[in-house]
NUMI-523795 format. One record per residue (C-alpha): x, y negated, z; residue in one letter. Coordinates in steps of 0.05 Angstrom, whole numbers, padded with zeros to 5 digits, always signed. Layout:
N
XYZA;...
REM end
This chain:
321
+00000+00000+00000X;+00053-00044+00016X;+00106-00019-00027X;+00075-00059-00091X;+00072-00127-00047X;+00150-00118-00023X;+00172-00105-00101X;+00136-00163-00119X;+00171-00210-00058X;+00235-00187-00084X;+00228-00212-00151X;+00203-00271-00125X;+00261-00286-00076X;+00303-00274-00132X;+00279-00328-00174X;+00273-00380-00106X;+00344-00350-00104X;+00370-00381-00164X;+00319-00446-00162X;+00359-00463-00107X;+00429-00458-00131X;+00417-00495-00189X;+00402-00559-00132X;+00471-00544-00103X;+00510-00586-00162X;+00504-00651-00157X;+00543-00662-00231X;+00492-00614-00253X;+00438-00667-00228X;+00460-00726-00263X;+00465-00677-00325X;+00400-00668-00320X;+00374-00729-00302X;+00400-00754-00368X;+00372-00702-00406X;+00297-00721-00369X;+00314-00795-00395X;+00329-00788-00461X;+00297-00727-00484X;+00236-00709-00435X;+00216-00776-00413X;+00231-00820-00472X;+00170-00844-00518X;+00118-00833-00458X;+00102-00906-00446X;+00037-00929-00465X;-00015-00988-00475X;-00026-00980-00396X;+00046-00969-00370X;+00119-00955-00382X;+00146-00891-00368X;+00217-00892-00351X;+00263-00850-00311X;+00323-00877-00273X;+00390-00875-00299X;+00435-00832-00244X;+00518-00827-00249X;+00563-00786-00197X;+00600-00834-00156X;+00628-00783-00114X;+00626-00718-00119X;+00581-00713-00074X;+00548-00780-00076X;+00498-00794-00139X;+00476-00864-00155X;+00414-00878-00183X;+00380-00941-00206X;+00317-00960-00163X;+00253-00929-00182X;+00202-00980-00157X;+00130-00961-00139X;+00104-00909-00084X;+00077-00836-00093X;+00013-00826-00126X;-00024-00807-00055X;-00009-00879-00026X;-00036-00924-00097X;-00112-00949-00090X;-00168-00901-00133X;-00165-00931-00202X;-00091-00922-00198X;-00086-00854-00174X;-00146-00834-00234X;-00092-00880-00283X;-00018-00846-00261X;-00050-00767-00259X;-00086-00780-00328X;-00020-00806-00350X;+00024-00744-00312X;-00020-00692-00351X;-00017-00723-00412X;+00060-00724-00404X;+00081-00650-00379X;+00024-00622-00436X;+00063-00651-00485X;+00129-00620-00460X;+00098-00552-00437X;+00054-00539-00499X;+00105-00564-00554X;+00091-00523-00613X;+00166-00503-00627X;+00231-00511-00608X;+00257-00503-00545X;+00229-00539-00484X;+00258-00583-00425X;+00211-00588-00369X;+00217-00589-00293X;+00174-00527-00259X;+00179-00576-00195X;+00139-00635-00214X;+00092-00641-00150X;+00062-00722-00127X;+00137-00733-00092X;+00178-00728-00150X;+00142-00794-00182X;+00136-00860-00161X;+00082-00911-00197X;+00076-00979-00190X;+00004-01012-00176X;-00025-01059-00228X;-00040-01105-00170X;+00029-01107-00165X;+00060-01128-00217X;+00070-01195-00243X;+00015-01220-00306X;+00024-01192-00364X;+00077-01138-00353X;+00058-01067-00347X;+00065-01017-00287X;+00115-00969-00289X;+00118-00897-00276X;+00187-00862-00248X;+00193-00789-00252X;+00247-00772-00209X;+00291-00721-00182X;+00303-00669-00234X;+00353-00611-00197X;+00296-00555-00226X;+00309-00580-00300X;+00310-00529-00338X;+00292-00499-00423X;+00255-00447-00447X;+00258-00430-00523X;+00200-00423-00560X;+00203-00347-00571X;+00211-00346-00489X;+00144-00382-00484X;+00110-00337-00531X;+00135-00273-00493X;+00101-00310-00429X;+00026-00304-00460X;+00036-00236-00490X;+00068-00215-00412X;+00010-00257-00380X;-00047-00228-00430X;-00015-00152-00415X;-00014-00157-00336X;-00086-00179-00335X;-00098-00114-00384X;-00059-00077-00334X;-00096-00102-00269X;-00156-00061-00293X;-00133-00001-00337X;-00073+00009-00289X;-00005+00032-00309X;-00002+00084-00388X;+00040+00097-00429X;+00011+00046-00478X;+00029-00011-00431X;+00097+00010-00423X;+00103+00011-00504X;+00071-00055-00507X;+00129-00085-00457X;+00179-00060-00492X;+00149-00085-00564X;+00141-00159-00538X;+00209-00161-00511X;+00240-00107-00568X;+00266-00065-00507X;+00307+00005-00523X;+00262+00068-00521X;+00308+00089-00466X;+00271+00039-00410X;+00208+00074-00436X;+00196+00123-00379X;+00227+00072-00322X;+00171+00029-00349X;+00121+00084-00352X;+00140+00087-00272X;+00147+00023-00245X;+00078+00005-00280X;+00046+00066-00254X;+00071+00044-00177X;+00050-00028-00188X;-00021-00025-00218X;-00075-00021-00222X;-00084-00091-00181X;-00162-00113-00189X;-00157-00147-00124X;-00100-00188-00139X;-00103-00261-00159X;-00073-00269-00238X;-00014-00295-00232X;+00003-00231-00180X;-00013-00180-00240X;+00049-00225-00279X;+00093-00224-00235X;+00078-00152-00224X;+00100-00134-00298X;+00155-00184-00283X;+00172-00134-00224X;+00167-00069-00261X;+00213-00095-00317X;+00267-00120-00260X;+00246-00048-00231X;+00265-00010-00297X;+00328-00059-00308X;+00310-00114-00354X;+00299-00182-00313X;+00276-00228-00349X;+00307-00299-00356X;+00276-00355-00289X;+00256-00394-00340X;+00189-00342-00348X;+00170-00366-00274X;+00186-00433-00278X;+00146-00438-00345X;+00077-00421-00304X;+00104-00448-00247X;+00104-00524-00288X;+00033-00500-00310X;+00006-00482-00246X;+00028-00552-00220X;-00022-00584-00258X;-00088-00577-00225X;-00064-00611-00161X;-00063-00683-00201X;-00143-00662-00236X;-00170-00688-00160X;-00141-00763-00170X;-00181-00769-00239X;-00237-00807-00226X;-00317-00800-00278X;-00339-00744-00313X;-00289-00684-00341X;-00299-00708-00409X;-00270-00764-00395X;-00199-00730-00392X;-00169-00764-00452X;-00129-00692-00463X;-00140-00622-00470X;-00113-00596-00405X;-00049-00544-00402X;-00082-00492-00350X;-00135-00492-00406X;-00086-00490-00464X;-00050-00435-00433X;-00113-00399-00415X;-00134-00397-00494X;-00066-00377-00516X;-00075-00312-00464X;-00143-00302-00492X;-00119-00298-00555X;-00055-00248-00543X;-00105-00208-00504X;-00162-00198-00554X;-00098-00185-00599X;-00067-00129-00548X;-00140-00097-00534X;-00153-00075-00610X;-00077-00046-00604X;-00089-00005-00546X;-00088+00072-00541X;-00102+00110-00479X;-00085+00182-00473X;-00137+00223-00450X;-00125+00236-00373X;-00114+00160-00371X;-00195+00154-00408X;-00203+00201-00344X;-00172+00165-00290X;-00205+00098-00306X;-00271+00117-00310X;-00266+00159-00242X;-00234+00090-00224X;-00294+00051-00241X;-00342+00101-00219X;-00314+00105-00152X;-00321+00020-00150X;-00389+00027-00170X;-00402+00077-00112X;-00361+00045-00058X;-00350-00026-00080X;-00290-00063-00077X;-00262-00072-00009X;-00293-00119+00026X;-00345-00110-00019X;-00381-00052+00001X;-00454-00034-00013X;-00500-00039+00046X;-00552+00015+00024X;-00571+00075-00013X;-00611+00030-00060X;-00539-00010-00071X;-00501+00049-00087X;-00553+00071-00140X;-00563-00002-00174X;-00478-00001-00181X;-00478+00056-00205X;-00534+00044-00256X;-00497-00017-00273X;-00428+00020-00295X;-00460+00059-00337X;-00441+00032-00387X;-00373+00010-00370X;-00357+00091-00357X;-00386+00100-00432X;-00334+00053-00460X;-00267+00079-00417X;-00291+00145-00448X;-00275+00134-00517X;
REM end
């Protein structure tokens, strides 16, 4: 029971591993500070504001310098503000995150501290408020084939959180990534241990194919964490936008990136092929759910029981062929 939840730490602590020594440079920082400047950053200003980030340089070498980013964080401006600097933050890390080629900058760490925005209030007449982004020690790229591999991964664990671990989900894992047959029964394995996973949230069931590919010897580059981990930054700024949700001026990334996975796993579905005894072991699966319930879940009465299992009917008729 716990055995899938310690795996899945591990690869996590790895990644927080090597998130944090990339903070331990400080030449590294003013590297990529200047790389947030003049090629994340630049051509972000607007009608409403300027977007700028602060030039840095090492004085010592452990000292960095920076130029003063004026303004406060987004949780201290008044309403209109706030609903003005988070419109203006989403519409900035879509654009990096969903480029559609090349490889990618972007900072997985971009929570309300690392920005500082000026108030209109307080600014003199007729110059613009200025947004900061600041402090870029998680800067890091991922190329374009990388980001593809992260929907097909993403679209395949939520596959795998139902069907559990085959033999077709190993083959499909080593396909995206073009993995030697060799890994082929590691995979078969470490998928097997690791799912099925119905009652974990999304982003667990990724990080659990993450885990069975670190399992069967093939990590996969930190820049497949910090990719969702930019994305999953996102919804924390949607609570400063202030009207109705059509009033975001931009398709949001969460819903980009939801589409994309979609899409891969509509794609993925018509591919699969289940042996047999796996047909078998899902639909027991999904019988036994319809009996029992899922934990915490359970049916209260006879009349339950008989009404879930009614309902999967259908469900059991589809695992079957």
């Amino acid at each position: 029971k716990h055995g899938k939840k310690y795996s899945i730490l591990k690869t996590v602590i790895r990644a927080s591993e090597e998130a944090v020594k990339r903070e331990l440079s400080f030449e590294n920082e003013v590297k990529r500070s200047a790389i947030a400047r003049e090629k994340v950053y630049v051509g972000m200003s607007d009608v409403l504001q300027d977007v700028e980030a602060p030039r840095e340089h090492l004085e010592k070498p452990r000292l960095i310098v920076a130029e003063l980013a004026e303004g406060a964080s987004i949780r201290r401006l008044p309403p209109a503000d706030q609903d003005r600097v988070a419109r203006k933050i989403l519409e900035m890390e879509t654009k990096t995150l969903s480029a559609p080629t090349g490889d990618v900058y972007f900072d997985a760490d971009r929570h309300p501290g690392n920005y500082l925005a000026q108030a209109a209030a307080d600014v003199r007449a007729g110059a613009k408020p200025k947004v900061s982004p600041i402090d870029f020690g998680q800067l890091t790229f991922i190329t374009a084939a990388e980001r593809e591999h992260v929907v097909k991964l993403f679209s395949l664990a939520q596959i795998l959180r139902e069907t559990g671990g085959t033999v077709w989900g190993a083959e499909e894992l080593m396909r995206i990534l073009d993995l030697d047959p060799a890994f082929k029964p590691k995979l078969v394995r470490a998928l097997a241990e690791l799912f099925p996973s119905t009652h974990s949230r999304e982003i667990a069931a990724y990080f659990g194919v993450l885990t069975a590919l670190e399992t069967a010897g093939k990590p996969v580059p930190l820049s497949y964490i910090e990719y969702v981990r930019a994305i999953l930054q996102h919804p924390q700024y949607e609570k400063w936008i202030i009207g109705p949700e059509s009033a975001h001026p931009n398709e949001k990334m969460t819903q980009i990136f939801e589409q994309r996975v979609r899409k891969s796993a509509e794609e993925q579905l018509a591919r699969m092929k289940l042996k047999p005894a796996e047909k078998s072991r899902i639909a027991l699966r999904l019988f036994k759910t319809a009996i029992f319930g899922e934990p915490g879940n359970r049916p209260c009465s006879l009349a339950d029981v008989l009404a879930r299992v009614k309902a999967t009917q259908t469900k059991l008729r589809q695992a079957a062929h």
